[in-house]
C-alpha positions in Angstrom: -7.6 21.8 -5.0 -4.2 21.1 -3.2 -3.0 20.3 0.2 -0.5 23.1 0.1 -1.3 25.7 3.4 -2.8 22.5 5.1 -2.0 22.6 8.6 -2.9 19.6 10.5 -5.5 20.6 13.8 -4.2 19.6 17.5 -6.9 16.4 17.5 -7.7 15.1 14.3 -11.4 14.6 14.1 -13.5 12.4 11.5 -15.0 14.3 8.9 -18.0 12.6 7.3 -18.9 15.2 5.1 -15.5 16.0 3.7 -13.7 15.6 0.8 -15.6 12.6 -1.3 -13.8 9.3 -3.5 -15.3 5.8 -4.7 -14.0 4.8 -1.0 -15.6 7.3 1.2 -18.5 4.9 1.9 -16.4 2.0 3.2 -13.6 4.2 5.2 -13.9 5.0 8.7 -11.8 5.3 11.8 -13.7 2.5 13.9 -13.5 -1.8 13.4 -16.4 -4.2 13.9 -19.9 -4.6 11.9 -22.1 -2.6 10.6 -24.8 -5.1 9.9 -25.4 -8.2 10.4 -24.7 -11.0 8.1 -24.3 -14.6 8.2 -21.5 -16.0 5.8 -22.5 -18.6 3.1 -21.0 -22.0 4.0 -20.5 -24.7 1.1 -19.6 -28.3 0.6 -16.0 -28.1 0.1 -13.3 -28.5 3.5 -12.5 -25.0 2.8 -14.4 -21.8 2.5 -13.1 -18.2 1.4 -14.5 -15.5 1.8 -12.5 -13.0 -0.8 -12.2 -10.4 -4.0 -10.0 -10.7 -6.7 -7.3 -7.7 -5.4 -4.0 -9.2 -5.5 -4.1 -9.7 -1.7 -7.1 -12.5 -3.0 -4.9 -13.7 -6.0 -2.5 -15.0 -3.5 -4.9 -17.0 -1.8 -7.0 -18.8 -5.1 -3.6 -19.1 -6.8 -2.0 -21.2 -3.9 -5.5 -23.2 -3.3 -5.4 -24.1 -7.2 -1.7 -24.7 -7.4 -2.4 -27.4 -4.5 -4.9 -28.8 -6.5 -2.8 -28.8 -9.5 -0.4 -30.7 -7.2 -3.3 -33.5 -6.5 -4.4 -32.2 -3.1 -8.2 -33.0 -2.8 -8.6 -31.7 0.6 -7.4 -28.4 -0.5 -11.4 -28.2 -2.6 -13.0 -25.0 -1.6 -15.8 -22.7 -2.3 -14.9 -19.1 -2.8 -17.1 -16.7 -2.0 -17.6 -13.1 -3.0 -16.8 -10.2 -1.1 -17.9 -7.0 -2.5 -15.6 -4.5 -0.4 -17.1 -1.5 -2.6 -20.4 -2.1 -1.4 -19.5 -3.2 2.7 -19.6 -6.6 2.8 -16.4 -7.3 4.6 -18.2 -5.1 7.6 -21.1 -7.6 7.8 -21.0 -9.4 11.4 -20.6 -13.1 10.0 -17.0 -11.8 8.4 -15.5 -10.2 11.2 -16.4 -12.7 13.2 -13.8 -14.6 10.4 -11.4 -11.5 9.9 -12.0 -8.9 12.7 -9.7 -6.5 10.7 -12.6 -6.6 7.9 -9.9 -7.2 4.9 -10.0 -9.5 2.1 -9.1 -12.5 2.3 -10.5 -14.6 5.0 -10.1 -18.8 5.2 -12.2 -20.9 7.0 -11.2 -24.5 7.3 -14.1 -26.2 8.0 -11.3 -29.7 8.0 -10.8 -28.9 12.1 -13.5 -29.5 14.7 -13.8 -26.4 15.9 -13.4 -24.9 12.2 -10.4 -22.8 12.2 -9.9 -19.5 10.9 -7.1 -17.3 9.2 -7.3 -14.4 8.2 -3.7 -12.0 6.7 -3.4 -13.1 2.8 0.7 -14.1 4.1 -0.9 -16.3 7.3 -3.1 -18.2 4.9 -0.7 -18.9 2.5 2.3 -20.4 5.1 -1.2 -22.5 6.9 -2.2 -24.1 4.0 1.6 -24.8 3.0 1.5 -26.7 6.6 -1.9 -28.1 6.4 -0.6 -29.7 3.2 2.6 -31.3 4.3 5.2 -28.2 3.6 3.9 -27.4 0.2 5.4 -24.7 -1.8 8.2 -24.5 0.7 11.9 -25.7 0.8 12.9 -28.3 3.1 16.1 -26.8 4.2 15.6 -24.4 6.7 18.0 -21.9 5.8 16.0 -21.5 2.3 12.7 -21.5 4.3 14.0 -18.6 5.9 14.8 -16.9 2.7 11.3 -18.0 1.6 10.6 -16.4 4.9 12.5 -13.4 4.8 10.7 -12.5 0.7 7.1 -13.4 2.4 7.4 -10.4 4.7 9.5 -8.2 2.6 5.9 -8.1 0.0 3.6 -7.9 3.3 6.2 -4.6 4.2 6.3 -3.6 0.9 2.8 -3.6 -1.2 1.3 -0.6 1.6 3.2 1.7 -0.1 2.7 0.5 -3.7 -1.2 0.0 -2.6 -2.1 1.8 -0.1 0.4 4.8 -1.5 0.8 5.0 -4.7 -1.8 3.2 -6.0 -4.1 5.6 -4.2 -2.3 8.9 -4.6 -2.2 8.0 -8.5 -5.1 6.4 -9.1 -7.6 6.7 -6.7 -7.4 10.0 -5.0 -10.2 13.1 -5.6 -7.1 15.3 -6.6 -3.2 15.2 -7.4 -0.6 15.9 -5.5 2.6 16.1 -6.9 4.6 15.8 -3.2 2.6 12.2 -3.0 2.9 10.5 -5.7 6.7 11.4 -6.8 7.3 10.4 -3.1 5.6 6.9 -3.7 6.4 6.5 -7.0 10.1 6.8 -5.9 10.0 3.8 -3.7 8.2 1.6 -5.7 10.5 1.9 -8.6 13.1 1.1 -5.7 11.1 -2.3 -4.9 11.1 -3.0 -7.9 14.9 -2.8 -8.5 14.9 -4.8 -5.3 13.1 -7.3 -7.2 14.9 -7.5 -10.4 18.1 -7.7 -8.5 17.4 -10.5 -6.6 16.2 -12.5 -10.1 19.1 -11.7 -11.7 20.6 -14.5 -9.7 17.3 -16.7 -9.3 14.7 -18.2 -11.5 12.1 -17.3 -8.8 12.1 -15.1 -5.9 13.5 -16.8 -2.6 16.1 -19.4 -5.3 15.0 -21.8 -7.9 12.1 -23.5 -6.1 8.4 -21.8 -6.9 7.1 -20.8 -3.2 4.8 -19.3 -1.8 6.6 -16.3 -1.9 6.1 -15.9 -5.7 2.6 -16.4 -5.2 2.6 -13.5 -2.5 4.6 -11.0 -4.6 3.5 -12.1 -8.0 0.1 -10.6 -7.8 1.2 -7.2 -6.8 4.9 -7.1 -8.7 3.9 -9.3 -11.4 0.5 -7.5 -12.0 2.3 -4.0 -12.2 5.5 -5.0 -14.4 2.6 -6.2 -16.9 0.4 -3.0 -17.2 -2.4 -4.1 -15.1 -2.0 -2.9 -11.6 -3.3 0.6 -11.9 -2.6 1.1 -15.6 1.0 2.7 -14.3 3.3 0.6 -16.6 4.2 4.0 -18.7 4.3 6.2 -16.1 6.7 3.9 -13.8 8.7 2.8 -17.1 8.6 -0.8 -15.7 10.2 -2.1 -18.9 13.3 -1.3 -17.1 13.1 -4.8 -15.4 13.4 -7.3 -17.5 13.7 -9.7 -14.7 10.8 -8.7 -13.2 9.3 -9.0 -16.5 10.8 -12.4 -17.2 9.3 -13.7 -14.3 5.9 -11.9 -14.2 5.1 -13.9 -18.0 6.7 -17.2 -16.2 4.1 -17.5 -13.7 1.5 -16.0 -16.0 1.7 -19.4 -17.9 0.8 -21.9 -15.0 -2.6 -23.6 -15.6 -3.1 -22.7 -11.5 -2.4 -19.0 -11.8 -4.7 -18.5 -14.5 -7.7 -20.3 -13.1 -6.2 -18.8 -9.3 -6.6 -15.1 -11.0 -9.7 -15.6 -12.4 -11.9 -16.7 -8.8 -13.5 -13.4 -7.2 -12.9 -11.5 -10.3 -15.8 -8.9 -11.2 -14.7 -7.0 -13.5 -12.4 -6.7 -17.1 -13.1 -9.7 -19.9 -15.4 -11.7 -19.1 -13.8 -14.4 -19.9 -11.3 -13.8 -17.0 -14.4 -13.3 -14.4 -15.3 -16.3 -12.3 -17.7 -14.1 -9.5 -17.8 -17.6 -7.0 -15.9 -20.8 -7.3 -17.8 -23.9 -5.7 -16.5 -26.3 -8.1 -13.4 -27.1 -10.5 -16.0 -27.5 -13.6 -16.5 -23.9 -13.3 -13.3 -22.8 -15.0 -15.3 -25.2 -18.2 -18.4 -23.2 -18.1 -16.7 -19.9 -18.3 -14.8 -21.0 -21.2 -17.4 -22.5 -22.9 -19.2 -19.6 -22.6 -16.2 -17.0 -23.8 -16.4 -19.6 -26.6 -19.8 -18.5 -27.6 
């Protein structure tokens, strides 16, 4: 099967019975709920409502990283959001996130709670909620901290949304699609590995919440485990990229940040829900045998 002779009709019309992949169940051309569904609400000031994709790493990495950091306000309950199955079309969540996409923050802090919802939004909220955290005083390297935050939020559609899906997750190849988004991706990341060349993190030599944007998309693919695409993209090539990817790997907050949502590969690595900090200690203990 191929797309080649395809000629788009005059109105484009949904389809439900066409062609069929693992996200035909969930797509469709229409926003609001599909059911209803109240969200669970915990103890904590702050409740997320999220999946371990990378746009969910951003979020549980910055949340522990201000933890790491002593912030005890920043304690949250993180709460799973099965987008394979629906759940980000119940009612309670777009009522949170009326774009039904992971991740969505309540802060439960504010009378009325207030919430955010866009993985870059949360991130520059809580770095205000906590006093400027994970972001440079100066204002001329805020707005390169800027300037990287939006580059990733520009860039990752068409390393997700385009080649990740043309590779990985389409019902059948084609050739045109993925060369096309393999070609700019490789060009991101050259981007990338240019720009730390000159810097030990993304936006200078402060860690910011831009490194926590790009790191779980960028990072995740220069290591092998963002579509299992490593070989294919030859992303050995940059060794900045690389260098910086294993930096961040090694902070106590991004490992327990990666692990919250997380449903899937080693056990060990899955935390499902976080309501508590002595959850990271019963998953090891239990790895431990």
């Amino acid at each position: 099967m191929s797309d080649q002779g395809y000629t788009p009709p005059k109105v484009w019309t949904w389809n439900q019975d066409g062609t069929k992949n693992r996200f035909s169940n969930i797509n469709r051309p229409i926003a609001g709920p599909t059911h209803d569904k109240d969200l669970s609400v915990g103890k904590h000031p702050f409740q997320l409502y999220s999946l371990a994709t990378p746009n969910g790493v951003k979020v549980t990495v910055m949340l522990e990283e201000l933890l790491e950091l002593g912030h005890q306000g920043a304690e949250y309950d993180a709460w799973l959001v099965n987008i394979g199955e629906g759940n980000q079309f119940g009612s309670g969540f777009v009522a949170v996130n009326p774009n039904s996409k992971i991740p969505a923050l309540m802060d439960h802090s504010t009378n009325p709670p207030t919430r955010i919802f866009e993985s870059g939004a949360i991130l520059l909220y809580l770095s205000e909620k906590f006093g400027g955290a994970f972001m440079p005083k100066d204002l001329s390297k805020r707005a390169e901290v800027y300037s990287w935050l939006m580059w990733q939020m520009g860039s990752a559609p068409y390393l997700g949304g385009g080649f990740g899906h043309f590779y990985a997750y389409a019902p059948f190849k084609i050739e045109y699609a993925i060369d096309r988004f393999a070609m700019e991706v490789k060009r991101q990341l050259d981007v990338l590995d240019r720009q730390l060349a000159e810097n030990e993190y993304i936006a200078g030599d402060e860690y910011t919440v831009a490194d926590m944007a790009i790191w779980p998309w960028y990072g995740a693919l220069a290591k092998g485990v963002l579509y299992e695409a490593a070989e294919f993209l030859s992303v050995h090539e940059y060794r900045n990229v690389n260098r910086w990817a294993d930096q961040l790997a090694e902070r106590p907050a991004v490992k327990r940040g990666r692990m919250v949502n997380r449903v899937w590969g080693d056990p060990s690595t899955q935390l499902p829900e976080r309501h508590d900090a002595s959850d990271f200690d019963r998953i090891a203990k239990k790895a431990d045998g």
